[in-house]
N, C-alpha and C positions, 0 to 999 in steps of 0.2 A: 504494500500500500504506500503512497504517495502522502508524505507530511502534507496538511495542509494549515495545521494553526498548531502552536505550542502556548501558553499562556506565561510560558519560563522568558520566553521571547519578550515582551512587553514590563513596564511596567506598572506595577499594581495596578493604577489608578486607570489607567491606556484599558488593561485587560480585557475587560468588558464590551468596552466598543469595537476595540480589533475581532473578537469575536462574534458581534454581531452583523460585524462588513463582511467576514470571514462566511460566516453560514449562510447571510443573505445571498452572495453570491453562487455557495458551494447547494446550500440545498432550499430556501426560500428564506425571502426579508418576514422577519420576525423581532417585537421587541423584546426587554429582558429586565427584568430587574432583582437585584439580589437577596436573599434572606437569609437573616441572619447572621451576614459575615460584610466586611467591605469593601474583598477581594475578593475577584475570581480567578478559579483555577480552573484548568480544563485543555485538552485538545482535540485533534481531531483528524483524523486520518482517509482518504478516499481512495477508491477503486473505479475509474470510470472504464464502463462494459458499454460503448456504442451509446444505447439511448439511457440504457439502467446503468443505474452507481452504486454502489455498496461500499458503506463508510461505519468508522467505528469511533467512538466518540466517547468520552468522559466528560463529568462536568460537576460544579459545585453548588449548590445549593440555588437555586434561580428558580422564579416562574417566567415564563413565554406567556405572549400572547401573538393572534395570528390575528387582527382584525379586519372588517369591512373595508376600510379603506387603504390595508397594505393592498389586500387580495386585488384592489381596482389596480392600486401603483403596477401590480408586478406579479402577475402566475405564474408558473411554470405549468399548474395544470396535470399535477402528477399528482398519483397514491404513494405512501410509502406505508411499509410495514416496517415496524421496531420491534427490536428483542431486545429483553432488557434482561443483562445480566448480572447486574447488580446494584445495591442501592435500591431508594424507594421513587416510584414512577406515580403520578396520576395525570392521568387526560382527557380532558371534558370538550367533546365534540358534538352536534347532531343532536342535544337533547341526550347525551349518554355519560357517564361521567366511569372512567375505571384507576380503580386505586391498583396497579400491576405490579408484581411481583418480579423476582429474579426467575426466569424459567418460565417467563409469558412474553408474549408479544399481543399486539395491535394495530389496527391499520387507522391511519387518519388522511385527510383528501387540503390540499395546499387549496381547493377551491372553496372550502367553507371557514369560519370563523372557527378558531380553538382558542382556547388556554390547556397549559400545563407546570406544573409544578417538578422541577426533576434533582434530582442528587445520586449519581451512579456513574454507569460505564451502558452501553449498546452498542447495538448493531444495528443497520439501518439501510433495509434496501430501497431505490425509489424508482419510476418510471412515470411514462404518461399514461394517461388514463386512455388513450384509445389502444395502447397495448393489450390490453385486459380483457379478453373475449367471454365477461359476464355484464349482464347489466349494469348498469352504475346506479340505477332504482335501488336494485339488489345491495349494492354493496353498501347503501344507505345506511341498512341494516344491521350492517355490522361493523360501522366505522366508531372508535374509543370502546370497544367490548375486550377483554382479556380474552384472548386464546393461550392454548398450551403451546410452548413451544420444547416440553421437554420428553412429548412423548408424538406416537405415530408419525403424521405427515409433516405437524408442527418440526418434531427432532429433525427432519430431516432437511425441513428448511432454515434453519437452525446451523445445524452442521454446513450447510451449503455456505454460509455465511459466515460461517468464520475458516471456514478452507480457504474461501476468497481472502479474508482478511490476513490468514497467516502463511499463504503463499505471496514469496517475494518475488518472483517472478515476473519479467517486463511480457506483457499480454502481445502478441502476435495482434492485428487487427482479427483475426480471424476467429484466434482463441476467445478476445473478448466476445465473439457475437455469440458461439456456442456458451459461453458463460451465461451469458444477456438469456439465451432463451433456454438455458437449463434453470435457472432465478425465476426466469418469470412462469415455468409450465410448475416449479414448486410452487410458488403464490398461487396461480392459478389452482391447484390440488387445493391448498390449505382451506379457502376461500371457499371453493366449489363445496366444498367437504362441509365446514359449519355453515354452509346456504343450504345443505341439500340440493345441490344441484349438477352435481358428478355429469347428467347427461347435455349437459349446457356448454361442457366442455369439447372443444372440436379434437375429432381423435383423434392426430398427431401429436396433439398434445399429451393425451392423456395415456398414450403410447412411451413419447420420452420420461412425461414421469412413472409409469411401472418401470420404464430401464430404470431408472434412479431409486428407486424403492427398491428393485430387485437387488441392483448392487450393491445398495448399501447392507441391505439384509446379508449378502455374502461376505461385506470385509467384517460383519459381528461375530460368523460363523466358520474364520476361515480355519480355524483350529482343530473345529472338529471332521476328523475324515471320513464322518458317516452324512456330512453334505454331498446330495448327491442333486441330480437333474430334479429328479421326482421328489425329493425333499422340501424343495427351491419350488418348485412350482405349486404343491399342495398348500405351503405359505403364504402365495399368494392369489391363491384360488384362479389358477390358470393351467392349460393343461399342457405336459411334457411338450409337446409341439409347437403351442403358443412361445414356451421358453425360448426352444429353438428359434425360432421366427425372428423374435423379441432382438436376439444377440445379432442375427446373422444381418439384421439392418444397421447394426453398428460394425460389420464388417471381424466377426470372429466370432469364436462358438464358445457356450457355456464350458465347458471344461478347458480348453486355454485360456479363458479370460482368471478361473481360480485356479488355474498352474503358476500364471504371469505371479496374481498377485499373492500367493505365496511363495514364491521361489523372491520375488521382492522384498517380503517381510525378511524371510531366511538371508536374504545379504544383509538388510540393516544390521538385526542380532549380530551375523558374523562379524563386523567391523565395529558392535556397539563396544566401546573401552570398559563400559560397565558387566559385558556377556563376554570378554575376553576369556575367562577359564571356567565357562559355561561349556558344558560337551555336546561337538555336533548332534548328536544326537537327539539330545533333548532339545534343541533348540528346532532340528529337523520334525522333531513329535508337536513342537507348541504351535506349528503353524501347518498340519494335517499333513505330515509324512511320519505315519508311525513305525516303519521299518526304514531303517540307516539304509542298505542298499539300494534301497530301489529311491529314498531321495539323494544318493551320490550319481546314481547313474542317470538321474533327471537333471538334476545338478552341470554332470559333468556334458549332457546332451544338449544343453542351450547356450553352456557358459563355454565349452572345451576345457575345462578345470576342474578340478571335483572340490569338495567345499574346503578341505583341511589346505590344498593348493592356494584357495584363494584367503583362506584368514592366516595364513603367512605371508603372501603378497601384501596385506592390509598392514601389516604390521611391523613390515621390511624385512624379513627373514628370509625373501623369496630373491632370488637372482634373474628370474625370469619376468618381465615388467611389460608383457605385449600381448593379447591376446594371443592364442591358437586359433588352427585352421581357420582364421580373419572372423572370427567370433568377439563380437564385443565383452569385456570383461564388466562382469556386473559391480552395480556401484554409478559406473560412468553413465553420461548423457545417450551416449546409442547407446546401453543396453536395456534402459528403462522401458517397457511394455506400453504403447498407447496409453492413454488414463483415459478412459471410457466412462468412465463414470458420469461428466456433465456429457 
């Protein structure tokens, strides 16, 4: 994520207002005033994905207001959803008023009047409202309501959002747009989900998000090696063949996608300094290879190394510093697997 205000930067007295120029710009004009203290402190971090942004943000004790006559100055015209991870939240939108917790989120619309009261840390995804392929009647509904953000489709948009936030990583224009529309087919689930209205959703979407749901369901389980096809698909009430279908549109199949990504986990461990005189083995079992052999010889079949080769490569013991048979050595940039997951 991209700095975009530090409140260490300013000071004391400045604080305030640089962070108001700061947010007006980065995500709508809003005003602020302080409680309790006659300093603020706070910053704020962005992710810009094409039309959506996902930003993470701390701050100290303030209410906002968002009134009638910014909203004429200056829309943007966008929803955002918050997850609040910690600290206490309330936000009175629409006639609704939600006192939120750590481990909920909410959505509020830049086109209607709010106040809020905030002291904590978020997450904060936003777009335009014509992204949104639900009513905006609908979303009426549920704009300043707490949703869960610590379980089902909430966790997982959740999760989405802080992957974004703690990947440092410079966004390909390309990457950002599959980002942009893996972000919004989770809102779109979350949404769809407390409207009741799942069939409102156009199936492409509703297709990326089971990939997203699938997947995540598999890096929970990658441990155990009684994950199988029919396992995976009973979970989510879809059948073997649908699974099949599901992968082969993201260009690979269910069992090489949980080979990749435990043969991935198994190179962290081998290089982690804290699993250093952990035994392959068991490191091989915690990530669903319960017999040593047959994870050396998978091992040795992607990488040209078998594992004990490569954790003394890791550790400089090895003399031999180059791939075999032009096999990338895992660890590095070409060896890493697709990440399919958005």
């Amino acid at each position: 994520m991209e700095k975009v205000f530090d409140s260490a930067d300013f000071h004391g007295c400045d604080a305030l207002d640089a962070w108001a120029e700061t947010t007006a710009d980065t995500v709508m004009p809003t005003k602020f005033r302080l409680v309790g203290t006659d300093t603020f402190h706070g910053w704020l971090n962005a992710t810009p994905l094409g039309p959506v942004q996902v930003s993470a943000m701390a701050y100290h004790s303030f209410r906002s207001f968002r009134t009638s006559k910014l909203i004429r100055r200056a829309d943007p015209e966008c929803f955002q959803v918050a997850f609040m991870r910690s600290g206490r939240h309330v936000l009175e939108q629409n006639g609704s008023r939600a006192a939120l917790r750590p481990g909920e989120m909410a959505v509020f619309d830049s086109s209607r009047p709010f106040e809020s009261w905030a002291d904590g840390e978020s997450l904060l995804i936003q777009f335009p409202h014509n992204l949104l392929p639900l009513s905006a009647r609908r979303i009426d509904w549920i704009l300043a309501r707490p949703l869960p953000g610590d379980k089902g489709i909430g966790c997982l948009l959740a999760d989405f959002l802080t992957r974004v936030e703690e990947d440092g990583a410079d966004y390909t224009p390309q990457d950002a747009m599959r980002l942009a529309t893996a972000g919004l087919d989770l809102v779109t689930a979350v949404l769809a989900h407390h409207l009741e209205r799942e069939s409102e959703v156009p199936a492409d979407s509703r297709q990326r998000a089971l990939y997203l749901r699938v997947t995540s369901h598999i890096q929970r389980h990658l441990g155990d090696p009684a994950l199988t096809t029919d396992s995976i698909a009973a979970a989510h009430h879809i059948s073997v063949r649908s699974l099949h279908r599901l992968f082969q549109q993201h260009g690979v199949s269910v069992r090489a996608w949980i080979r990749a990504q435990r043969m991935e986990h198994c190179c962290r461990d081998l290089a982690d300094p804290m699993r250093r005189h952990q035994p392959i083995a068991a490191i091989a079992a915690r990530w669903g290879f319960p017999r040593p052999a047959d994870f050396t010889r998978a091992f040795r079949t992607r990488y040209g190394i078998t594992p004990s080769e490569y954790r003394n490569r890791v550790y400089g013991h090895g003399t031999d510093t180059g791939p075999r048979d032009g096999k990338p050595v895992p660890g590095t940039r070409a060896s890493r697997a697709p990440d399919h997951r958005c």
